[in-house]
SEMI-833957 format. One record per residue (C-alpha): z, y, x; residue number from 1. Coordinates in pm, whole numbers, plus 50000, padded with zeros to 5 digits. Each point is the difference from the previous one (the first is absolute). Layout:
R     up  north   east  num
R      Z      Y      X  NUM
...
This chain:
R     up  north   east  num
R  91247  73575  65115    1
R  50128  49727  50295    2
R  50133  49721  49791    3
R  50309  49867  50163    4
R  50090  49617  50044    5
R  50262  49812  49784    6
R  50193  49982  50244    7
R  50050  50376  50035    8
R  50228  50064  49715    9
R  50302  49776  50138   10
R  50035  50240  50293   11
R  50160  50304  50023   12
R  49912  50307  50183   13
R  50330  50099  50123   14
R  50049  50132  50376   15
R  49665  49874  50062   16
R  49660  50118  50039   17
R  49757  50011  49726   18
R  49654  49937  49860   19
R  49789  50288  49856   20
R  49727  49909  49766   21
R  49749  50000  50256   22
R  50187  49747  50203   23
R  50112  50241  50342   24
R  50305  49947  50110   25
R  50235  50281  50016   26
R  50366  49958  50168   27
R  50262  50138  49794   28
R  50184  50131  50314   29
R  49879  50256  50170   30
R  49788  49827  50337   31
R  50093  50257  50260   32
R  49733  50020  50313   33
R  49970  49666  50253   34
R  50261  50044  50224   35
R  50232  49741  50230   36
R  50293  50156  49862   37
R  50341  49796  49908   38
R  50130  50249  49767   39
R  50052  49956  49652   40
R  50081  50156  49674   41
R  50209  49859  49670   42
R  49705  50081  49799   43
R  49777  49672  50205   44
R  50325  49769  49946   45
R  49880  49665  49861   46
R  50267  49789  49843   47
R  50001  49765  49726   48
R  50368  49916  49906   49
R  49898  49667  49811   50
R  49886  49864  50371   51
R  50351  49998  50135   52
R  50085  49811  49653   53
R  49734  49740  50088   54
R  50113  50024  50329   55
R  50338  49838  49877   56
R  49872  49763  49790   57
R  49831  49854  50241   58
R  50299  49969  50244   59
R  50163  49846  49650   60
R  49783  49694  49943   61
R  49978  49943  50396   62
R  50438  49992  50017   63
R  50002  49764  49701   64
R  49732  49778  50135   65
R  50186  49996  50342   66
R  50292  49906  49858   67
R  49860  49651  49982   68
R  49991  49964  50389   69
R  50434  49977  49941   70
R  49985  49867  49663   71
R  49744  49764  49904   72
R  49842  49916  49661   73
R  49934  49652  49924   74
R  49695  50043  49862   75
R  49993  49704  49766   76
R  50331  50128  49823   77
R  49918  50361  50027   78
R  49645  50032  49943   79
R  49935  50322  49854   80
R  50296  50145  50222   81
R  49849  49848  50285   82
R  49630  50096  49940   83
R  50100  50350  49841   84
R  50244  50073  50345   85
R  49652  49907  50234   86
R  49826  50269  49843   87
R  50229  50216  50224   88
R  49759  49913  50272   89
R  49740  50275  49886   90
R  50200  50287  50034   91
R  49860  49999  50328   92
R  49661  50045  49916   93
R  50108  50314  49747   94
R  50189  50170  50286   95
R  49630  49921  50226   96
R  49835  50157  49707   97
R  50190  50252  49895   98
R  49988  50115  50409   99
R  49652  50005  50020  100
R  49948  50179  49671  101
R  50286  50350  50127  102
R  49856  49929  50355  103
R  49628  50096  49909  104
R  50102  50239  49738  105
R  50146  50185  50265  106
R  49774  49967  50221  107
R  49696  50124  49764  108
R  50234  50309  49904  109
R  50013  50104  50350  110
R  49633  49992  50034  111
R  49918  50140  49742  112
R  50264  50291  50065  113
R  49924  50087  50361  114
R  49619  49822  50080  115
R  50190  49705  50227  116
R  50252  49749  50045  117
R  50302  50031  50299  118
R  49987  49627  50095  119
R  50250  50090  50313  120
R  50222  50171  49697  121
R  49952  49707  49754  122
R  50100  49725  50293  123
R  50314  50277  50036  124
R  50103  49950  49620  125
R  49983  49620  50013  126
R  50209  49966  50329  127
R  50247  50275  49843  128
R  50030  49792  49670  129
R  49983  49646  50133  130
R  50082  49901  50349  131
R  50362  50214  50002  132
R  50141  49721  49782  133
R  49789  49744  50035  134
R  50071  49925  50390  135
R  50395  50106  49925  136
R  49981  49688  49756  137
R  49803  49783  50185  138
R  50165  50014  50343  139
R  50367  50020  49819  140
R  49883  49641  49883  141
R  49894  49896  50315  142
R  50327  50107  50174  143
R  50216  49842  49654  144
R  49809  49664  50078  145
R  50114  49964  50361  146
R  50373  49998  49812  147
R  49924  49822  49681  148
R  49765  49723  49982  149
R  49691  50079  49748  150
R  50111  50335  49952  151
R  49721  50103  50189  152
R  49653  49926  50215  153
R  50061  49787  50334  154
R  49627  49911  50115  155
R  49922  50281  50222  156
R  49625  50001  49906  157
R  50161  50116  49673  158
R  50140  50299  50117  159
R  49672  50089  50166  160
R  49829  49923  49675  161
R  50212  50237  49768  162
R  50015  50259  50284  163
R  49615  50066  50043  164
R  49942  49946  49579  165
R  49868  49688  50013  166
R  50326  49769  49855  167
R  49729  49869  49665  168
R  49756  49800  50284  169
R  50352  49877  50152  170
R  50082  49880  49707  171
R  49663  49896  49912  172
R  50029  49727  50303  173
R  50350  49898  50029  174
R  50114  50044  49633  175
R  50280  50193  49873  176
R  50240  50108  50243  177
R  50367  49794  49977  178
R  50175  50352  49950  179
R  49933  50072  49613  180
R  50117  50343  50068  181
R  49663  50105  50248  182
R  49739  49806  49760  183
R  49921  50268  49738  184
R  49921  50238  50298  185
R  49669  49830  50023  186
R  49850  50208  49758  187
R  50082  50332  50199  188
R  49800  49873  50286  189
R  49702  49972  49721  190
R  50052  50336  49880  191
R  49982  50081  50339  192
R  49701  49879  50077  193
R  49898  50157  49676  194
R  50092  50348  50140  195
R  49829  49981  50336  196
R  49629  50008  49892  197
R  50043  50176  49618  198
R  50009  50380  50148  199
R  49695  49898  50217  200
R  49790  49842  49715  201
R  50085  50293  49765  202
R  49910  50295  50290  203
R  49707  49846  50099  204
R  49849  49785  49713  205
R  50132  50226  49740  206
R  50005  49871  49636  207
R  49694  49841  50054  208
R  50091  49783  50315  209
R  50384  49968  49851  210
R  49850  49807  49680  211
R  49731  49774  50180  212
R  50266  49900  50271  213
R  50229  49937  49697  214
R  49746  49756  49868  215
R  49941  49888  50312  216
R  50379  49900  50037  217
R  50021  49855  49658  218
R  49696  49756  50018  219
R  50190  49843  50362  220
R  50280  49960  49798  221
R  49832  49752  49745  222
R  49865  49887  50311  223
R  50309  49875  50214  224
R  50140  49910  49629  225
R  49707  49730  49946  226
R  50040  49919  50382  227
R  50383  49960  49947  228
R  49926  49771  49683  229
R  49736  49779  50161  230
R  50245  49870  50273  231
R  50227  49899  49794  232
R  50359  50118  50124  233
R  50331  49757  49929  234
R  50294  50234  49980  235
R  50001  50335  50168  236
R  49703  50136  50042  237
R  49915  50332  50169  238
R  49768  50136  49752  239
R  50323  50237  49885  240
R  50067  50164  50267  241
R  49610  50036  50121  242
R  49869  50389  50008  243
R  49659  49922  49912  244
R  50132  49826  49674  245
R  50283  50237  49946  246
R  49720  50292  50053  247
R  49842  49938  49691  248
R  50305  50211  49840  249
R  49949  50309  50242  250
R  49604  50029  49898  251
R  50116  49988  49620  252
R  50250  50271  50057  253
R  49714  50236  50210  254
R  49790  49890  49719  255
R  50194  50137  49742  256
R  50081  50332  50136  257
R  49623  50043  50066  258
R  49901  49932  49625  259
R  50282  50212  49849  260
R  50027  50284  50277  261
R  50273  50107  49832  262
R  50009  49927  49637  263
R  50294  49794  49806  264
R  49945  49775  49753  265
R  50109  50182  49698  266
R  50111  49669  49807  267
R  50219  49956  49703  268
R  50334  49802  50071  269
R  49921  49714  49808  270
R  49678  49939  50185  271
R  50199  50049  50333  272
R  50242  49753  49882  273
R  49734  49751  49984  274
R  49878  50102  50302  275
R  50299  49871  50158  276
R  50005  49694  49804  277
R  49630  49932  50078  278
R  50072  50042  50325  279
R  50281  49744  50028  280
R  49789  49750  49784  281
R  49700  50044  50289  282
R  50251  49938  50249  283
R  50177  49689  49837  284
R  49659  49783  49940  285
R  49891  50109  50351  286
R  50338  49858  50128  287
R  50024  49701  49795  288
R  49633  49948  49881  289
R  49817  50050  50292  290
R  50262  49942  50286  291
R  50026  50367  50175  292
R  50335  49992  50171  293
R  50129  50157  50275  294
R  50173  49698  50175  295
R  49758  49664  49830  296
R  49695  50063  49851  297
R  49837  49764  49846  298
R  49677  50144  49907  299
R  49669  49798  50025  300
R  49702  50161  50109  301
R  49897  50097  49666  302
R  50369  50110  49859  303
R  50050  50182  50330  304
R  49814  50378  49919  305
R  50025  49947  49643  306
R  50372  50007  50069  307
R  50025  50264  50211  308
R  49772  50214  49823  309
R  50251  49947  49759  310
R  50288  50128  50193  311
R  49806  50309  50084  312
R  49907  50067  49662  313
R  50366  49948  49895  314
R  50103  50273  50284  315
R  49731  50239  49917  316
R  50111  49972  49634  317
R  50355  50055  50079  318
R  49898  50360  50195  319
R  49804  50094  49787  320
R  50278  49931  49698  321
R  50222  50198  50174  322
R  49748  50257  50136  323
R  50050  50332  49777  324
R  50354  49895  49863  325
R  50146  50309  49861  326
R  50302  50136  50201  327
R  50185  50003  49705  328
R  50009  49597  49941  329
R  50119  49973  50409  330
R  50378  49949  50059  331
R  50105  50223  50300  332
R  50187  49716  50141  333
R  49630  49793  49981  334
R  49839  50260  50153  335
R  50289  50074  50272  336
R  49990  49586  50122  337
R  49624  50021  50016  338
R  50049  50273  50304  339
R  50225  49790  50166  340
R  49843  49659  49920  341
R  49851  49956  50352  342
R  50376  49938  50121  343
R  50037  49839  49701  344
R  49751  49737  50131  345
R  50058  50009  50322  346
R  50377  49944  49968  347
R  50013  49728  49645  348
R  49926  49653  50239  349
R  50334  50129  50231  350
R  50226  50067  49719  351
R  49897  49679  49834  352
R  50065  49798  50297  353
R  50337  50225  50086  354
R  50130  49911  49624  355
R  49850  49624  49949  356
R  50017  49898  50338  357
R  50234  50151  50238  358
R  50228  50101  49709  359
R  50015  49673  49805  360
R  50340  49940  50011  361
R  50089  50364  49958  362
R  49783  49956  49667  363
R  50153  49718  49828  364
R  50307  50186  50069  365
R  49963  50206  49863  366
R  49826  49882  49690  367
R  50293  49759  49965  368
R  50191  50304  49964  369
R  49833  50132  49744  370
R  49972  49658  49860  371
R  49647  50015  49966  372
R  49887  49721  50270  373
R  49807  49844  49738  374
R  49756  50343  50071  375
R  50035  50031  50370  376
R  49662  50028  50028  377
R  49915  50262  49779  378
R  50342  50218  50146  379
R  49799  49925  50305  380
R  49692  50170  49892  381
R  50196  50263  49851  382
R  50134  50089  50290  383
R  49757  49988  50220  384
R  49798  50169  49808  385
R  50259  50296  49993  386
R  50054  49962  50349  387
R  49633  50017  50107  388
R  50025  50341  49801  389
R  50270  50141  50138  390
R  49844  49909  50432  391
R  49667  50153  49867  392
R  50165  50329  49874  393
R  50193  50040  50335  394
R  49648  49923  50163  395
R  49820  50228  49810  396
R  50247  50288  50019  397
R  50134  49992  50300  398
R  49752  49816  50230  399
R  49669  50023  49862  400
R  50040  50395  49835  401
R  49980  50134  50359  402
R  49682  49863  50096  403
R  49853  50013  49690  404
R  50084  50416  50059  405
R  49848  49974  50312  406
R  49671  49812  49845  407
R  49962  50349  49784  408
R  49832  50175  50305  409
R  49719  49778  49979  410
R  49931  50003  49624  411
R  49715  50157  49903  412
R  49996  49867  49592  413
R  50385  50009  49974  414
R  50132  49682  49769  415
R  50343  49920  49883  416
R  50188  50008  50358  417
């Protein structure tokens, strides 16, 4: 009798494939005969609900950390505020993670189901999904910045940057743009980048070639990290908004969905509650013990991949808390702002700036009104966190929706959209 690892018994089996006793591996959909076909059945849908949850937390911590950029935290009075509020920074890396992890899922499904993988229909579903509102957002900065000063990019190399993906290495050389609104889109162009070679690694290399390349990827990201460290950066340094360091989340997330090809961990919800705390606590001595942040690190060469090992621990431990969370324990709402958390992103730097910056005035206002100016800041946050909602809802239903249709005739594994 095969005995099975420890580490079996915290996964579940469900919508997965499975492990007979003498260790084949048998799909538990039906693998129809190779074929190049794009169509699709219900039964081969892969969707994890608790993903789009993530998904939302992730856009959470990055809004409250980027609330700083209008309303500063003095540190010295506001320590654990101030610390806590930088941790906001990794959300980044979970939404990198948690990208690579549904991205190879997929793609393994579809190989396994039909013998191949449709690159040409892959790059379709990434263009469908991302570049409709990405370039509406970019270039509807670009045109607000020729009317409102540092509403949006005015250094043409910038616009040639974000058009052709490549706004991180911008940034990487000039430093963040003087338009808050463009900045977070740096981490699209990483995805991006992400997205152009993962289909070709996982048709030609298989699992094999996708988990060597992975480790590949994640010892150059220790690499540059050291490299970064030894030089000895004052103030901003690039090492944020670098791919190869950034990349180390992408080979965790392939990593992941090649160890569990499928499986859940089936934890109790006390031990996913410390999960999440565990995670945090990685995240917080990483930030403040070992220097890892996004905009000064100040890491020495030693502290440097201790530190960010530490941050990708933390976001492994926070997928893999929330991994497998019963439906039951998910708010709808959650769930609902996890699907429509990439306009959630894209739009929460504008409606900042539109409420703190451009609508100052309006805000105290209106705050004297309500004879709360003592709390204009957090009205401010309020509101633009309720306004950021509201743009990403009319995004999502009646911008996005239609391409997102159109996207369908090119899924082979269908997903939530």
């Amino acid at each position: 009798m095969k005995v099975r690892g420890w580490w079996y018994s915290y996964f579940s089996k469900k919508d997965v494939a499975h492990f007979p006793a003498g260790g084949t591996r048998i799909p538990t959909l039906a693998t129809p005969k190779p074929e190049r076909s794009l169509q699709h059945t219900a039964s081969n849908r892969y969707y994890r609900p608790e993903l789009d949850a993530l998904r939302f937390l992730a856009f959470l911590i990055v809004f409250i950390v980027h609330r700083m950029d209008f309303l500063p935290l003095d540190p010295a009075q506001h320590y654990w505020a101030y610390n806590l509020c930088l941790l906001g920074d990794f959300g980044v890396p979970v939404f990198f993670l948690l990208s690579a992890f549904l991205i190879t899922e997929l793609l393994m499904r579809e190989k396994d189901q039909v013998g191949t993988i449709n690159s040409g229909a892959f790059y379709m579903r990434r263009i469908l999904r991302i570049w409709p509102l990405y370039f509406a957002a970019f270039y509807g900065l670009v045109l607000f910045g020729h009317f409102v000063h540092s509403a949006g990019p005015r250094d043409p190399r910038s616009w040639l940057a974000f058009t052709f993906f490549v706004g991180n290495w911008y940034i990487c050389k000039f430093g963040w743009i003087h338009s808050y609104p463009v900045n977070p889109l740096w981490s699209i162009s990483v995805e991006e980048q992400f997205y152009i070679v993962i289909p070709l690694i996982a048709r030609f290399g298989g699992r094999k070639g996708l988990k060597i390349i992975s480790l590949g990827l994640m010892a150059v990201s220790y690499i540059c990290v050291i490299v970064y460290a030894r030089h000895g950066f004052h103030g901003f340094s690039s090492q944020w908004t670098n791919s190869f360091v950034e990349f180390q989340f992408f080979s965790a997330g392939v990593l992941l969905s090649l160890f569990l090809r499928g499986r859940v961990p089936d934890w109790h919800p006390v031990l996913r509650i410390l999960g999440i705390v565990g995670a945090i606590a990685c995240w917080f001595v990483a930030s403040v013990h070992f220097g890892v942040q996004a905009d000064t690190p100040q890491s020495t060469v030693l502290q440097a991949p201790i530190g960010w090992a530490l941050v990708l621990v933390g976001t492994a431990l926070l997928f893999l808390s929330l991994l497998g969370t019963p439906e039951r324990f998910l708010p709808r709402l959650v769930v609902y702002l996890g699907r429509i958390s990439y306009g959630l992103y894209v739009f929460h730097e504008l409606v900042y700036y539109l409420v703190f910056h451009l609508g100052k005035t309006w805000l105290t206002r209106f705050c004297e009104l309500l004879r709360l100016i003592g709390w204009r800041g957090g009205v401010g946050t309020i509101l633009s966190f309720l306004f950021t909602i509201l743009v990403a809802h009319l995004s999502y239903q009646f911008y996005e929706r239609p391409f997102l249709r159109l996207k369908r005739r090119f899924t082979i594994v269908p997903s939530r959209d």
